[in-house]
N, C-alpha and C positions, 0 to 999 in steps of 0.2 A: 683744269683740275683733272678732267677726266685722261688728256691726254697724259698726264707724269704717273696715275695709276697704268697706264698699257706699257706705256715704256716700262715702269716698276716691274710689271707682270713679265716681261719679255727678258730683263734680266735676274729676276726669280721669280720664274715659275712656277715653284713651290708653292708660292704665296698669293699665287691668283686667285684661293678660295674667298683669303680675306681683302684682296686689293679690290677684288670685283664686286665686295658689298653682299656674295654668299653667304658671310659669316658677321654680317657689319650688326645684326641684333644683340649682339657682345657688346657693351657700351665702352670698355677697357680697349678694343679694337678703333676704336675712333682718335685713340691719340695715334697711332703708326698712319693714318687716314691723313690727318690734320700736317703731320710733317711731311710726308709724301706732295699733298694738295700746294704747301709753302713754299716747294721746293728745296728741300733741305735733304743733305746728303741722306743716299738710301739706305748704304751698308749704316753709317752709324745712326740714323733714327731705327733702323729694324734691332743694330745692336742692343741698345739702349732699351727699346721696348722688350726684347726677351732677356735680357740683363744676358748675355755671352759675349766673347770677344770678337771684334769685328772682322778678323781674321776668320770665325767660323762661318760667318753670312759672307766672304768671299769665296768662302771654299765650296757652296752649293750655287755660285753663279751659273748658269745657264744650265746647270743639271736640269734636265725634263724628268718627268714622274714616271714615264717611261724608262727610264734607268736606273732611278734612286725608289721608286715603288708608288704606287696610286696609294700606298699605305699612309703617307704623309699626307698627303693635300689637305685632308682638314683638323691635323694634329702640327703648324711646321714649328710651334715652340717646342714639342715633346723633341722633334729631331735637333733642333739647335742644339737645346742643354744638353742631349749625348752627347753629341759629337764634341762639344765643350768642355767633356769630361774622360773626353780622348787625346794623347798628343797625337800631333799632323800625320807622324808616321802611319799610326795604326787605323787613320778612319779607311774607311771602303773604295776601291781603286777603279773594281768592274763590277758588271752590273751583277756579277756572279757573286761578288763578296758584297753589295747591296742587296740580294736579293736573302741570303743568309744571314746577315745581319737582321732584315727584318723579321726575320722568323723566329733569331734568338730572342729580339724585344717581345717578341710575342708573347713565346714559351716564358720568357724570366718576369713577365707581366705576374703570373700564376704564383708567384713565387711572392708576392706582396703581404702574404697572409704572417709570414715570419719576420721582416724587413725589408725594406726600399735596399737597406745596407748590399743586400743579398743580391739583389737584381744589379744592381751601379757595380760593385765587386765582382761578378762570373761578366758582367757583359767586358769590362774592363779587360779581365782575364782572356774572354773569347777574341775580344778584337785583337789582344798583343799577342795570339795564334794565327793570325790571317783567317780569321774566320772559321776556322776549321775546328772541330773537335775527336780527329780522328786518333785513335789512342798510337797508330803505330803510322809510320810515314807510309809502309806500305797502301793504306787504307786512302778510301776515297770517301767523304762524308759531305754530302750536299746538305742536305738537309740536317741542322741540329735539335728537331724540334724533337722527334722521339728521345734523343739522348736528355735533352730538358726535361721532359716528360717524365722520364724515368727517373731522374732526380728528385722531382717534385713529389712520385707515388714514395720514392724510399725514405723522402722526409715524414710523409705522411704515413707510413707505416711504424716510423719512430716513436711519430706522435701517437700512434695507437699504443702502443706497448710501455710509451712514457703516465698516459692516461687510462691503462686498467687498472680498475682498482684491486684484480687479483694480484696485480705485480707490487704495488706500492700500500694496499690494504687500506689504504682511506676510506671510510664509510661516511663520512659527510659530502663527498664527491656534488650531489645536486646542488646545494646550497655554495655550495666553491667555486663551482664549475667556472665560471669565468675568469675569478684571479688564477686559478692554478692553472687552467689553458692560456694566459698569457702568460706566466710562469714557464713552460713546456715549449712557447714559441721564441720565449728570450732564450732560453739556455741551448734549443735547437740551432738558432741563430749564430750564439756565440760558437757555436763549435765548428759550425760549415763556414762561416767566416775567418775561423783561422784555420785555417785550409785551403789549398787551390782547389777549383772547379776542375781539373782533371785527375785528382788525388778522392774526390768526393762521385766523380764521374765511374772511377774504377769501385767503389763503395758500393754504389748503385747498382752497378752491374753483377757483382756479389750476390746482392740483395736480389736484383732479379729472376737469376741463376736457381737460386735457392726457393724463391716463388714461387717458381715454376716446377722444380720437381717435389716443391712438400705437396702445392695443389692436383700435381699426377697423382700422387699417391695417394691421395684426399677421395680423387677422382674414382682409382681404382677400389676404393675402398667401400664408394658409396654405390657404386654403378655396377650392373651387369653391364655385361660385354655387348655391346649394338654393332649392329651390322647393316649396312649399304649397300646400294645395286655401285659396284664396278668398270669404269667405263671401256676398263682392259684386263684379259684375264692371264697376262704374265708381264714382266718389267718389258720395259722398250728400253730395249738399247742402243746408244749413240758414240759410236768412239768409246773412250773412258768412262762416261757416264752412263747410268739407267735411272729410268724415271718407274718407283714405286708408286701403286695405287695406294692411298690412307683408307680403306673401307671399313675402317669399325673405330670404335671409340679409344680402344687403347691403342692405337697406332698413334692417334692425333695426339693422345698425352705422349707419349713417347717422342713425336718428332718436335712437341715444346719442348721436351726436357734435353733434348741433344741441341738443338736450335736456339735456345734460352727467346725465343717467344709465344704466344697465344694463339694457335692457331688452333687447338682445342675447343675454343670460344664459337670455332665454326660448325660445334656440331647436327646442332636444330639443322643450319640449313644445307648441312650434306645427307641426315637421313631425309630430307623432302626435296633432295636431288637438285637444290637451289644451286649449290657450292659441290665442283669436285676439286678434292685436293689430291696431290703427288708430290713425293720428294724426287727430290734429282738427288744422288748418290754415285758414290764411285762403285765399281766394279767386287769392291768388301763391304759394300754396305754403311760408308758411311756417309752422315748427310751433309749435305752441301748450300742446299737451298729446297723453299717450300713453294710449288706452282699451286694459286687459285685459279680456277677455270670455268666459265660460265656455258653453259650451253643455249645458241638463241636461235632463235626461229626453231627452234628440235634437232637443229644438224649443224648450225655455225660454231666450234669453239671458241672460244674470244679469255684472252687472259686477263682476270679481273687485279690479282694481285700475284707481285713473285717477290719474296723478298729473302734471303741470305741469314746469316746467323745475328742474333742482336737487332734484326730486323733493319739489318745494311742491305746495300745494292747487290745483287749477284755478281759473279766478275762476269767477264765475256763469253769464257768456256759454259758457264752453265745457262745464257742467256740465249747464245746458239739452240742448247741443246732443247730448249725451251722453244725456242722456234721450231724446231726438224720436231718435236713430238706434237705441235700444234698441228701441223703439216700431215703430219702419218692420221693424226682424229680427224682433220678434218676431210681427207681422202675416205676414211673408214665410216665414219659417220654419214656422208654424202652417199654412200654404195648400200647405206642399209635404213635411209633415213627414211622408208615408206614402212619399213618394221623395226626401229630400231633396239625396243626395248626387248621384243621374241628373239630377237637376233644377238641378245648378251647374254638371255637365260640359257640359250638354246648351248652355248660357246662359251659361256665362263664358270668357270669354278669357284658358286658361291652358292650359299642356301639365302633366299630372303627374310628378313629379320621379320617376327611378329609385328603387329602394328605396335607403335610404343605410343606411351600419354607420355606427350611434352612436359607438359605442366607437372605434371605427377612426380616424372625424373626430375626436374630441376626445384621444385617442392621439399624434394627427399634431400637432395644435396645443401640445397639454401639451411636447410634445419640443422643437416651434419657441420657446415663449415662455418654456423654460427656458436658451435660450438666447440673447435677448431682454429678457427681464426687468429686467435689471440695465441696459442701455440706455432701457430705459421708462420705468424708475425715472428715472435721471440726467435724463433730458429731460424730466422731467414737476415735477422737483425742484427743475432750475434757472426752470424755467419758473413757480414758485411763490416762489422764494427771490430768484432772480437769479443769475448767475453770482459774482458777488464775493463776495455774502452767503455762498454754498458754500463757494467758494475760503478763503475766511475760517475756517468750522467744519472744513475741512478741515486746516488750520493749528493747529487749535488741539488736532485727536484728534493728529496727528503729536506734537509739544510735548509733552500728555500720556499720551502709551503709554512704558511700562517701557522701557528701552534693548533686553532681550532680544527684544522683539517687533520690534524694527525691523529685524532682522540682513536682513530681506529688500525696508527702503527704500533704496535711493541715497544716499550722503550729500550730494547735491551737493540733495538734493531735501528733505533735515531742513534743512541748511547754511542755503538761499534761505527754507526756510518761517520759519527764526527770524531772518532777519535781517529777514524785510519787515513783523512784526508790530510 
C-alpha cells in the first residue's frame, strides 16, 4: 500500500500532502487513499474524487510545486476545478504564467464578497489573455495583483456611494443594513459581470486617477506645507533623465497625481528621514517614475521600492538611471558619512521644518476626509462610470430596496426613478 502512495506521489506531486497522510485527518480523503491502496487507476480514482475530467489530472502529471507553486500543495482540488474551468489552450505553459496565475487566484479570492461568479469570470477572462493584464501590448505586466487590487478598492468605493444614505436618503439604513448591502453586492455584481475584466480594469483606473488627485487636493487643503532634510541639494542628472528630490508634502501629492499612485502615504516616514523619495523625470520635468530609497548603516543607499506610472515596472532607461544615482549617493554619502547630516545643512538649500505632531496632522485630516469622503467617492466614481451609468445603478438600488427602507426617500424621487427606466 505504501509503495502505490510513492509511486502516486511521484507522478503527482501535487498530491503528496494528501497521499502521504499530511492531510489524511480529512475523513473525505480516505476514499482517493482506499483506491490508490487497491490499486485502481490514479488519474480516474483522483478524477472521480475531485469530480473534474481526467484529462485535467493528466495535465499536472509530473508538474513539481516548484513550477506550478508551493501554493497548491495543500489546496490540489482548488487547482483541479480551475483548470477544469479552463479549455486546454488557455491553462499556464511556464512557470512564468503559473506563477501569475497564482497571484490572480489570489487577488480574485478578494473578490468573493460580491460572487464566486466574479472570480470564475475575470480568472477565465485573464487566462484566455495569457495571463497578462497589460492594457497595451506595449506593456509588460508581471504581476496582476495590484491591477486586481484596484478593481476590488473601485468596487468597493461603489459600494460606499451605492450605501450613503446622503445619496439614496434612507433613514432606516441600521435596521436594513444587511438586506440592502446584499442588495448593493447583487446589482454590483450584475454590472461588472457583464462586462470584460479589461473594460472594468480601464474603469478602475479612472477611478484611481481621480482618487488620487481629489485626495491631493483634500491633502492640500487640510495640511500646511512640511518640509524635509534633502539628501541633494539640486536634480542629478543622467543622459535624458534627472532625479528630483520629493522634500515637502506637496511634492509627494503632486507626484501621486501625475503617477496615479500613493506615494504620499510615505510621508510620516520621509519627515523622520525613514524614507527618501525622488522622481526620475525627463529633462521638462515630467515624471517617469518614483525611486524609495533607504539609508543603512548611515551611509549605504539601498532601493527599497521603484515603481512607474500605475505603479507598473520602470522600463530600462529609468532603471539605469536609478542605478548611476545610487552610485553618485553612495560615493557622496561614504565621503561625508563621519558628518553626514552638517554636511547637507551646511550645502543644501533648505530651511528645516518645525518639529511637527504626527498624530495631530493625521488627526486633523482623518476629521476632514471624513467628511469628504463620500464626495471623493461620488467624483471619482462618476469619473470612472460616467454620470448616467450612476444615475442608472442608482435607479435600479431605489426599484430594489424593501418599501420599509424607503420611508426616508421622496416619492416624487422613487415616482421619476420608475418611470424613466
Amino acid at each position: 500500500m505504501l509503495r502505490n502512495r510513492v509511486q502516486a506521489s511521484q507522478v503527482l506531486p501535487v498530491l503528496t500532502g494528501i497521499l502521504s497522510g499530511a492531510i489524511e485527518t480529512i475523513a473525505s480523503v480516505k476514499s482517493i487513499h482506499k483506491a490508490i491502496d487497491q490499486g485502481k487507476p490514479l488519474i480516474d480514482a483522483v478524477a472521480k474524487y475531485y469530480g473534474v475530467r481526467p484529462s485535467i489530472v493528466r495535465s499536472i502529471i509530473r508538474k513539481q510545486p516548484s513550477e506550478i507553486g508551493y501554493y497548491w500543495e495543500h489546496q490540489p482540488g482548488r487547482l483541479l476545478k480551475l483548470l477544469d474551468k479552463l479549455p486546454p489552450e488557455h491553462h499556464p505553459k511556464t512557470s512564468a504564467e503559473w506563477n501569475t496565475m497564482n497571484k490572480a487566484d489570489r487577488a480574485l479570492r478578494l473578490f468573493n464578497k460580491y460572487s464566486v461568479d466574479i472570480h470564475d469570470l475575470y480568472f477565465r477572462q485573464f487566462a484566455a489573455r495569457g495571463f497578462n493584464l497589460a492594457l497595451s501590448k506595449n506593456q509588460i505586466l508581471v504581476d496582476p495583483s495590484a491591477k486586481l487590487e484596484a478593481i476590488k478598492d473601485f468596487m468597493g468605493s461603489l459600494n460606499r456611494v451605492l450605501c450613503h444614505q446622503k445619496w439614496h436618503g434612507i433613514t432606516s439604513w441600521p435596521a436594513m443594513q444587511y438586506k440592502i448591502d446584499s442588495i448593493i453586492a447583487a446589482i454590483i455584481c450584475n454590472e461588472l459581470t457583464s462586462i470584460s475584466i479589461m473594460r472594468v480594469l480601464l474603469m478602475s483606473e479612472k477611478w484611481h486617477a481621480s482618487i488620487i488627485l481629489e485626495s491631493s487636493k483634500l491633502w492640500r487643503k487640510t495640511h500646511k506645507k512640511v518640509q524635509w532634510l534633502s539628501l541633494i541639494n539640486a536634480p542629478f542628472r543622467c543622459k535624458d533623465h534627472q532625479v528630483v528630490s520629493l522634500a515637502d508634502s506637496n511634492a509627494l501629492a503632486e507626484e501621486g497625481a501625475r503617477l496615479n499612485h500613493c506615494v504620499a502615504a510615505r510621508l510620516e516616514d520621509c519627515i523622520r528621514e525613514i524614507a527618501h523619495i525622488f522622481s526620475i523625470r525627463t529633462l521638462d520635468d515630467k515624471s517617469l517614475s518614483t525611486l524609495e530609497i533607504e539609508i543603512v548603516n548611515q551611509h549605504i543607499p539601498q532601493i527599497i521600492e521603484h515603481k512607474g506610472k500605475d505603479n507598473q515596472q520602470p522600463d530600462t532607461a529609468c532603471q539605469i538611471t536609478a542605478s548611476e544615482f545610487i552610485a553618485f549617493l553612495n560615493a557622496r554619502l561614504n565621503h561625508h558619512s563621519e558628518n553626514r547630516i552638517d554636511y547637507f545643512q551646511n550645502n543644501a538649500d533648505y530651511s528645516l521644518p518645525d518639529l511637527v505632531d504626527i498624530t495631530e496632522c493625521e488627526a486633523q485630516f482623518d476629521e476632514e476626509a471624513k467628511a469628504t469622503q463620500f464626495d471623493i467617492d461620488l467624483v471619482s466614481i462618476q469619473a470612472a462610470l460616467g454620470k448616467k451609468k450612476l444615475d442608472q445603478l442608482k435607479k435600479k438600488l431605489i426599484l430594489s430596496l424593501p418599501s420599509t427602507a424607503c420611508q426616508g426617500v421622496p416619492q416624487g424621487q422613487i415616482t421619476s426613478s420608475k418611470s424613466s427606466m
